[in-house]
N, C-alpha and C positions, 0 to 999 in steps of 0.2 A: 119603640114607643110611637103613639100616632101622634100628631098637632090638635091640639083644640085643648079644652077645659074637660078635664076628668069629672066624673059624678058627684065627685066629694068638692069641687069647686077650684081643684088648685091647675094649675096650668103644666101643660109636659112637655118634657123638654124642646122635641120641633116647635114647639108653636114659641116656645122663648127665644128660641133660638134664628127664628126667622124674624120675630118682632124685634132681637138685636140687630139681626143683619139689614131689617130696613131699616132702620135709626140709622146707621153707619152709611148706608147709602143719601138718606136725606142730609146728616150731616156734613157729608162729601159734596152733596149738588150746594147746600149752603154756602158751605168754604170758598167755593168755586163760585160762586156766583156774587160773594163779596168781593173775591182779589177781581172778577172782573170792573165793579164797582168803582173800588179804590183807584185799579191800572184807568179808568175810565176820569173820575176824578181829578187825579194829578194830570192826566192831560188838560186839561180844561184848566187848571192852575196855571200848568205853563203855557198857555196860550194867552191867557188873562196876563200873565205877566208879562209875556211879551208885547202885547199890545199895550200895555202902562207902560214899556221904557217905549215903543216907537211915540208916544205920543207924549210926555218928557221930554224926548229928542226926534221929532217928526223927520229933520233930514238923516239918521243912519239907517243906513239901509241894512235889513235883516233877511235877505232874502239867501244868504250863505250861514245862515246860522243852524246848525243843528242842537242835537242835545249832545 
């Protein structure tokens, strides 16, 4: 079968079949560019929050602190 719209109007299978595989592919770069987001986010949280307890308690030193 060829891609495109048949004469009668309906679509064939290539051309469905690619218009699924780019869906899947946009919704893969979505995914992926939410959790970078999110990972982006939470850092920014905890960084906010670490600077709320340094400044709470301005003498502990937090420079040995990890996650």
């Amino acid at each position: 079968m060829t891609s495109g719209v048949t004469a009668e109007g309906h679509m064939c299978m290539n051309g469905i079949r690619s218009r699924v595989a780019r869906y899947e592919r946009e919704k893969c770069q979505r995914n992926t560019l939410n959790k970078k987001e999110e990972e982006e986010d939470e850092e920014e949280e905890e960084e906010r929050n670490l600077k709320d307890i340094n400044v709470e308690n301005p003498g502990l030193d937090l420079s040995g602190v990890t996650e």
